[in-house]
C-alpha positions in Angstrom: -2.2 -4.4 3.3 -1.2 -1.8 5.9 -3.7 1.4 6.1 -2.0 4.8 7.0 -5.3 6.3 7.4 -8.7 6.1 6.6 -11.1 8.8 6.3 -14.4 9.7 4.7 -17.7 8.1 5.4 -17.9 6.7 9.3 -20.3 4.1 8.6 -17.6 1.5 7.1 -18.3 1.7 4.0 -15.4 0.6 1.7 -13.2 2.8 0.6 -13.8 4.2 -3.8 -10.7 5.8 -3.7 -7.0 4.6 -2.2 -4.3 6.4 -1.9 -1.0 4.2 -2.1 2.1 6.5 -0.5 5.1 5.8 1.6 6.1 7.9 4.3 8.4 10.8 3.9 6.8 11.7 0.7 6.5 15.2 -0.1 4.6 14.8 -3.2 2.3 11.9 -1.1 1.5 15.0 0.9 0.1 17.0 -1.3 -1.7 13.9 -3.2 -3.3 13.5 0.3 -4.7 17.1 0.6 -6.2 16.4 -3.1 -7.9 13.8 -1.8 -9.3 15.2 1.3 -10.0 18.2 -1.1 -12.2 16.2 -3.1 -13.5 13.5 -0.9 -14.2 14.8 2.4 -16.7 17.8 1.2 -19.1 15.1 -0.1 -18.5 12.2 2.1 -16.9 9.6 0.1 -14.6 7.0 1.7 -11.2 7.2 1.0 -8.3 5.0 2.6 -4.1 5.3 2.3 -2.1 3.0 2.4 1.8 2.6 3.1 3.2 0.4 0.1 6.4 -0.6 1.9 4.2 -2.3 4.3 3.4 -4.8 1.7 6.5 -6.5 -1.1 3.8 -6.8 -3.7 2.7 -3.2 -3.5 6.4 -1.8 -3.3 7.1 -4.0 -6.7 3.8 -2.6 -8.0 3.7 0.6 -7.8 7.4 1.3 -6.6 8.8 4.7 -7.8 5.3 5.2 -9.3 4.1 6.8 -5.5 1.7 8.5 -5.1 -1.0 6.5 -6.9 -4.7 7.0 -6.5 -7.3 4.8 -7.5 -11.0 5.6 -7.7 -13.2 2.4 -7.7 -9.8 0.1 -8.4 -9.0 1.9 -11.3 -5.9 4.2 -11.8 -6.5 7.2 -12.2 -3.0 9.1 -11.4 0.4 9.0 -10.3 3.1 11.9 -9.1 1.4 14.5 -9.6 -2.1 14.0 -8.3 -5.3 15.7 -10.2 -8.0 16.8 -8.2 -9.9 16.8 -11.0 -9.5 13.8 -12.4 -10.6 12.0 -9.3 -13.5 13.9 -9.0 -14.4 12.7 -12.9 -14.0 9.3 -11.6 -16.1 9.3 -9.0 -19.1 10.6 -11.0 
């Protein structure tokens, strides 16, 4: 699995929520800023990661991109709710 970028806590903790994007995304862009919105303010680890770095992620989630995931689960795709991801996490 190929990380983009990985923000959030500095200690190493693992990441609850992944974003999975490709490059030259415009609607992975602004699913990024929702998670930085909703991460970064409290701390909480957050990784993304490109899926055509990996076959089994491209046939996964394929058009699907952006997906996030809070603690493995799914909690959106497209269009990204900051809300919803901050739902999960609590």
């Amino acid at each position: 699995m190929s990380r983009m970028a990985e923000t959030g806590t500095t200690d190493g903790a693992t990441p609850r929520v992944t974003l999975f994007s490709r490059r030259e995304c415009h609607l992975c862009e602004t699913a990024r800023r929702a998670v930085r919105a909703v991460c970064e303010p409290d701390g909480v680890a957050w990784a993304e990661v490109d899926i055509d770095a990996d076959p089994g992620l491209q046939e996964r989630y394929g058009e699907l991109v952006p997906v996030v995931t809070v603690d493995g689960v799914q909690v959106g795709y497209w269009r990204i709710d900051p809300e919803r991801i901050r739902k999960a996490l609590h």
